[in-house]
C-alpha positions in Angstrom: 5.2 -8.3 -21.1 5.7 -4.7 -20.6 5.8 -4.9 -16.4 9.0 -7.7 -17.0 11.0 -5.6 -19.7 10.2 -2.5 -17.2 11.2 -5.0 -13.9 14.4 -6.1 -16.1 15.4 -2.7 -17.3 15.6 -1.5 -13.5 17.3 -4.4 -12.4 20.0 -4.2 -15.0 20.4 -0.3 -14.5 21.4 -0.7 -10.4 24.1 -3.4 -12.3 25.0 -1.0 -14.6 25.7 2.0 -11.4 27.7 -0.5 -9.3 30.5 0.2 -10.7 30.1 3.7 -10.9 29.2 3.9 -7.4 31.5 1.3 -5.7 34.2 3.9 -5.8 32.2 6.4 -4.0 31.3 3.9 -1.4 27.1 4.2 -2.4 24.9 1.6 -3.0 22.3 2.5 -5.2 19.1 3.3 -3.2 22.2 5.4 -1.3 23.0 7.5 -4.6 19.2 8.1 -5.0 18.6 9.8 -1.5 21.8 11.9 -1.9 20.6 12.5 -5.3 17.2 13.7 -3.8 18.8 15.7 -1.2 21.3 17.3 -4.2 17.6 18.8 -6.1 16.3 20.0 -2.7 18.3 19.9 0.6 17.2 20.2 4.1 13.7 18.1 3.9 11.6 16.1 6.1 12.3 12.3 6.2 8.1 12.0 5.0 8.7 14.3 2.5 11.9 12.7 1.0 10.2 8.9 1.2 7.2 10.4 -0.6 9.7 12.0 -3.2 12.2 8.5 -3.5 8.5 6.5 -3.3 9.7 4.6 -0.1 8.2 3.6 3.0 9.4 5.6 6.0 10.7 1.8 7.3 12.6 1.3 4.5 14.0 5.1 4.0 15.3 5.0 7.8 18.1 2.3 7.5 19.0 4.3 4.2 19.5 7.6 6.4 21.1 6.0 8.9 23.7 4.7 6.8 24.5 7.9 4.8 24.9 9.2 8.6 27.4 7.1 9.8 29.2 7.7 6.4 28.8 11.6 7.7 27.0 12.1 4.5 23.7 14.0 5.6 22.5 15.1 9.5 19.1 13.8 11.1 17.6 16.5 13.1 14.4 17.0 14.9 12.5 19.9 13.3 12.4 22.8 16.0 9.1 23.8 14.1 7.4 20.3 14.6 9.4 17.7 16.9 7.3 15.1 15.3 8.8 15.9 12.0 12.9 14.7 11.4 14.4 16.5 8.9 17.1 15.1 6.7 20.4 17.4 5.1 23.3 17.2 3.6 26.7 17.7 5.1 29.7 19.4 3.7 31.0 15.6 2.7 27.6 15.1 1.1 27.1 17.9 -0.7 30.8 17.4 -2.2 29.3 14.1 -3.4 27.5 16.0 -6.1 30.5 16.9 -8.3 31.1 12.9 -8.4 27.4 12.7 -9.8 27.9 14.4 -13.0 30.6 11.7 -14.2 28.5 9.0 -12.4 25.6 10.3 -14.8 27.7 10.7 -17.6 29.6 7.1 -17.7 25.9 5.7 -17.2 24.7 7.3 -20.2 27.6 5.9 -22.2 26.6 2.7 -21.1 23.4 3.1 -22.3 24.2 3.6 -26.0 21.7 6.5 -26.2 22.2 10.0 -27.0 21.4 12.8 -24.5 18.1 13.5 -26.6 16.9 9.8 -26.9 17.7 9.7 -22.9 15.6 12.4 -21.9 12.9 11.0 -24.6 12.8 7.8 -23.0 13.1 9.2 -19.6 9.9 11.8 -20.3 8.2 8.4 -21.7 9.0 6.6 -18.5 7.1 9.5 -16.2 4.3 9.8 -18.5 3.7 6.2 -17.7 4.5 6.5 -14.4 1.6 9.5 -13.6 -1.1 7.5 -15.7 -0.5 4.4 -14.0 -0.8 6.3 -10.5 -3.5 8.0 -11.9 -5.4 5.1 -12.3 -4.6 3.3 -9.4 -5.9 6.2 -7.5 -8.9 6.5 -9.1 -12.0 6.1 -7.1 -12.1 1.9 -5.6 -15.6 2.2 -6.8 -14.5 1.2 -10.4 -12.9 -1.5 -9.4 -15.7 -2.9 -7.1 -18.4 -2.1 -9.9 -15.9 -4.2 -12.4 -15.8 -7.3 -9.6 -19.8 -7.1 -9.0 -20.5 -7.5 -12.5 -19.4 -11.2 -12.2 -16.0 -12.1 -10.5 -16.2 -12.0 -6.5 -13.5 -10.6 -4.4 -11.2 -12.8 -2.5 -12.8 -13.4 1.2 -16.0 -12.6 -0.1 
């Protein structure tokens, strides 16, 4: 089943960073916010959970920890005090430099070459934006497909 080898390969890729992050004091959904924040600082927290594909509920606790490790500021956007925006501190920006080694030791690991990564990574997305395509595709398809025979649940 594709959706288990996909489930599987993600699992075992946060097992494979642990090691590469324990040092730095990150947990993997840590590295992944700094590593948002790294290709564009100084964004909203909706913007950043739409970017990471997080809830706002579970993108908070995240922020708040990177805080307290004086990683990245919260701030109240003067522009919009609805809106918090998230940034990197000097200690988080330093971070970065860490990355490239972090990246590099995890592509060891892999066994693939730079070219066969960013293949398989390109593969990866392509998948990604059909699947989200199709999910967002008009529900009308789906309810015409559960009309012609199957009912919905509750109906």
């Amino acid at each position: 089943m594709l959706c288990f080898a996909l489930y599987s390969a993600g699992h075992a890729m946060q097992q494979a960073y642990k090691p590469l992050l324990d040092p730095l004091g990150l947990t993997y959904p840590q590295y992944l916010v700094l590593a948002a924040l790294w290709a564009e600082d100084d964004q909203t927290l909706g913007a950043l959970a739409t970017q990471l594909q997080l809830a706002s509920n579970t993108l908070t606790p995240l922020v708040k920890r990177l805080e307290a490790k004086g990683m990245l500021t919260r701030r109240r956007d003067p522009a919009d005090e609805r809106q918090v925006r998230i940034a990197l501190t000097k200690t988080g920006r330093a971070l970065q430099a860490h990355s490239v080694e972090v990246s590099r030791c995890f592509l060891d690991r892999t066994g693939l070459s730079m070219k066969q990564a960013i293949r398989l990574r390109d593969d990866v997305l392509g998948l990604r934006d059909t699947l989200r395509e199709a999910s967002d595709k008009d529900s009308a398809a789906g309810d015409a497909y559960l009309s012609g025979g199957q009912k919905k649940a509750g109906h």
